[in-house]
N, C-alpha and C positions, 0 to 999 in steps of 0.2 A: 429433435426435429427430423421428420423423415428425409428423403435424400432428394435433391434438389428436382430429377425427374417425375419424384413422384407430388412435389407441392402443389401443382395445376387440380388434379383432382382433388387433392386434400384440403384444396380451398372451394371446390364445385361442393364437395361433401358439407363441410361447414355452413358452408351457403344455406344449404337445404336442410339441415340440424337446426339451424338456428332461423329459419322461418319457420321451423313445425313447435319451438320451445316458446317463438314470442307468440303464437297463439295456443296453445296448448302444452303448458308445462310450468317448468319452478321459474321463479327469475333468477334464483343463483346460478342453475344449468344454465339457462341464457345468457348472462354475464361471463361465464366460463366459457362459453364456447365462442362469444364475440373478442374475448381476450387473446384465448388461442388462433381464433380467426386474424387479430391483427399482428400477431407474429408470422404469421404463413404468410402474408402480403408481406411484410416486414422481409425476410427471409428471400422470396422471388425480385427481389428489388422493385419492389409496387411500390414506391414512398408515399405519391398522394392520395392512393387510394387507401393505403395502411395509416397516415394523418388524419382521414377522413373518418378512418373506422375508429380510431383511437377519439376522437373529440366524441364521435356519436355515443362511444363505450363511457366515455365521461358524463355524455348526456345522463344516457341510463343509468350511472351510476348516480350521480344526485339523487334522481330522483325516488332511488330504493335503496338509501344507505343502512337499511335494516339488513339486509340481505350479505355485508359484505363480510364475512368471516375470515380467520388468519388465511386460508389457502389459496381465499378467491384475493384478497388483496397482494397476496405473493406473485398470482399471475396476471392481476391488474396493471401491478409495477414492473414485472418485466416486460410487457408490454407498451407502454407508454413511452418504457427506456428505450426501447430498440427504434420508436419511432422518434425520437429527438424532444418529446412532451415534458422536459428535464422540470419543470414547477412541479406538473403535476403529478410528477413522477416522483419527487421528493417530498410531496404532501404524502402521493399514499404510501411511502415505507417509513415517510414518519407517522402517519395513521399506524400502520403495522407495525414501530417497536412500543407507539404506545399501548395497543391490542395488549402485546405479548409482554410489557411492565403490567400491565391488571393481572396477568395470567401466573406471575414470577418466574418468567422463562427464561430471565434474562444468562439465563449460564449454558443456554441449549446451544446449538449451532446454527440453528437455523436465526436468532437473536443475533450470531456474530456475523453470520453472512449476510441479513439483510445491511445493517451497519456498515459491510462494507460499499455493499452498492450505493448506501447512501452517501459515503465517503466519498468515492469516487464521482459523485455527480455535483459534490460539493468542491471538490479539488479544480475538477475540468470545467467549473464556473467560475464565480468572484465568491465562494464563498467562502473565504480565508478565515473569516471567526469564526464561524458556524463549524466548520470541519476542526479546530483547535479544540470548541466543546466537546465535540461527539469523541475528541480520540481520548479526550483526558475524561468522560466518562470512562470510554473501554479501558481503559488503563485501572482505572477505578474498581470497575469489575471483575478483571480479570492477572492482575498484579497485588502481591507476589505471584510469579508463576509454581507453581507442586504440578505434583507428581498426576494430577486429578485436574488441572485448567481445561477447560475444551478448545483452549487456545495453541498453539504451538508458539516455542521462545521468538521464533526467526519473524512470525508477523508480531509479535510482541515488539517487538528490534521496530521492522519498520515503521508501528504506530509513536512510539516514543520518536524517534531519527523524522521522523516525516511531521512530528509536531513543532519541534526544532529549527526544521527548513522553514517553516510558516511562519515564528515567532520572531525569526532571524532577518525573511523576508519581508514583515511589518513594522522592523524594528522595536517590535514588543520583548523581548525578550526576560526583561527586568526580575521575572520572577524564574525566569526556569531552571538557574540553578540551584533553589529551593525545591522545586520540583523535582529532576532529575536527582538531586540527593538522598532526597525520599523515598523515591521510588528504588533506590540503589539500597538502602539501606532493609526496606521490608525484603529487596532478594536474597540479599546476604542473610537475612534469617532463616530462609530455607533452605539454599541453595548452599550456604559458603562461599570461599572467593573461588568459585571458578563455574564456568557454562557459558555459551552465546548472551545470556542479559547481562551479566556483570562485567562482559570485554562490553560489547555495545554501551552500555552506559558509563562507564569509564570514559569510552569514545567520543558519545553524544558530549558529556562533560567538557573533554577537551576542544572538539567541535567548539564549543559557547565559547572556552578561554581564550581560544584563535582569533575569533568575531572581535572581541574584547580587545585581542593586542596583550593579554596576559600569557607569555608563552611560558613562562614558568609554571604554572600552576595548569598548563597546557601538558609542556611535555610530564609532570607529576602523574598526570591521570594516563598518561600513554604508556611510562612506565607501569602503572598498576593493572592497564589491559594487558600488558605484555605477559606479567605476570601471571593474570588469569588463564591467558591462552593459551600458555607453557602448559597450566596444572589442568586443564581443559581435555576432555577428548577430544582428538584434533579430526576426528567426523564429522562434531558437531560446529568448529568455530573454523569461520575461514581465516588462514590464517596470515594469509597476503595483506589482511585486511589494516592492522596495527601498524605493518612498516610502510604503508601507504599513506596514513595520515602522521605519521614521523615525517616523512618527506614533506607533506603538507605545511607541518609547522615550520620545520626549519625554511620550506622555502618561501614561507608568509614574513621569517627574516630575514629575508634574502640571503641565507647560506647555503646556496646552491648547490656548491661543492660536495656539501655534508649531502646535500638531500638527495642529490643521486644516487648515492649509495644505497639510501631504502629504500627508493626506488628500484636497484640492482636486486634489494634482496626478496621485495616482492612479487617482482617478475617471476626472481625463482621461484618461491612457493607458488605461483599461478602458469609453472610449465606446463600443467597439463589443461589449460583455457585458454587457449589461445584467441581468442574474443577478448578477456579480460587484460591479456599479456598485450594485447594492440591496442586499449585503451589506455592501459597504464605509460606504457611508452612515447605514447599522444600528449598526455597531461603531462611526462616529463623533457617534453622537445624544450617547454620554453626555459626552463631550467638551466637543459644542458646547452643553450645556447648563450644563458648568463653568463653559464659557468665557465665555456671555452672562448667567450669574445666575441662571440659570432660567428664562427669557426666551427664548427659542429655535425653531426650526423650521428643517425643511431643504426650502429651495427647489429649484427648476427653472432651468436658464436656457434662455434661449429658445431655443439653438442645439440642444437635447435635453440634453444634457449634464448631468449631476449638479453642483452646485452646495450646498456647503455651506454655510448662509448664516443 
């Protein structure tokens, strides 16, 4: 998008584009250029005239849904999203992944990016099954992760972790540790035990055993990320990440005492985030306040380092 002094004319221009294409020209240009138009109103903070243009653009679009090809509906849907249109904004990127299934594109980028946007407009709705489907599709498509996914492992991680939080949050959960075993098992055929999917799913695992109240078969799988994350290039796996939900379990049983300590040791691995070192220290106040009576405060140590103490 050009830069914000210059939007005023780049919407006078559009104006004038897109009265010379709805009399003389394609409709796809014209659908294109009223799409781009409600992003530009979108962008100067026009909302109801960028709502107005977006409903008209809908008009049009009814009524010429021959016209609507994979690129024009890419800027259909970014469009409609910018202006808060979240229905119809979710009809045409699921019109567009169904385009791009006739097409068998589904392993392109452009398949995984519309996917997310649709995600995201299903997350930041009510639409808590609907977004469970679309990830255990993607999951489907693109797990086991090799050498060749056009996915990367780390949004692998959060599509699985982020199905989890849904399942956990509906109480549905029943089947996921069928799932997450499956899915752990086809990585181990490529990967071996070690990379970000096999600590994360280890994790996810113990995640569900927590929920459960099963902390044994909780802390089993925390030892087996631990494991992973040891034989892991430690570029690819963060590694604050395992003795953060070690602290989790233990302090889900109330052994506070113990859980600070992994607490202490994830700090360390997270010296150099100090965003992450102040969240961690947050989640462990109430902790170290079990743990010392009520009596409590979190120190400094002198090396900079967090120090729970």
């Amino acid at each position: 998008m050009q830069s914000t002094r210059r939007l005023p004319a780049a919407e006078e221009q559009l104006r004038t584009v897109l009265d010379g294409l709805r009399s003389n020209g394609s409709v796809r240009n014209s659908l294109l250029a009223h799409s781009v138009l409600v992003l530009v109103l979108a962008e100067q903070g026009k909302d109801e005239e960028a709502t107005a243009e977006a409903q008209a653009l809908m008009s049009a679009i009814e009524t010429e849904p021959s016209e609507l090809d994979i690129s024009l509906l890419h800027h259909v849907g970014h469009a409609l999203t910018q202006t808060r249109q979240t229905e119809q904004a979710k009809s045409m990127y699921g019109a567009l992944l169904s385009r791009l299934d006739e097409s068998d594109a589904q392993l392109s980028s452009l398949y995984y990016d519309i996917s997310q946007l649709l995600l995201g407009l299903l997350l930041h709705g009510e639409g808590e099954r609907p977004a469970i489907a679309l990830i255990s599709r993607l999951l489907g498509l693109y797990m086991p992760a090799g050498s060749d996914s056009p996915v990367d492992p780390a949004s692998l991680a959060d599509l699985f972790q982020t199905r989890l939080d849904l399942q956990l949050e509906l109480a549905e959960s029943s089947g996921a540790e069928d799932e997450l075993r499956r899915l752990l098992r086809d990585q181990l055929s490529v990967s071996g035990n070690i990379g970000l999917l096999i600590v994360e799913l280890h994790i996810a695992l113990a995640r569900l055993f927590i929920a459960q109240e099963d902390f044994a078969q909780a802390e089993e799988q925390l030892e087996l990320a631990e494991n992973a994350a040891t034989a892991a290039d430690s570029s690819t796996v963060p590694l604050g990440t395992v003795p953060l939900w070690n602290a989790r379990c233990l302090g889900a049983q109330g052994r506070c005492a113990e859980a600070l300590g992994c607490y202490e040791r994830a700090v360390a691995l997270l010296s150099d985030d100090p965003a992450g070192t102040a969240c961690i220290m947050e989640e462990a106040a109430d902790c170290l306040t079990m743990a010392s009576g009520g009596d409590a405060h979190i120190g400094q140590r002198e090396s900079g380092g967090g120090a729970i103490t």
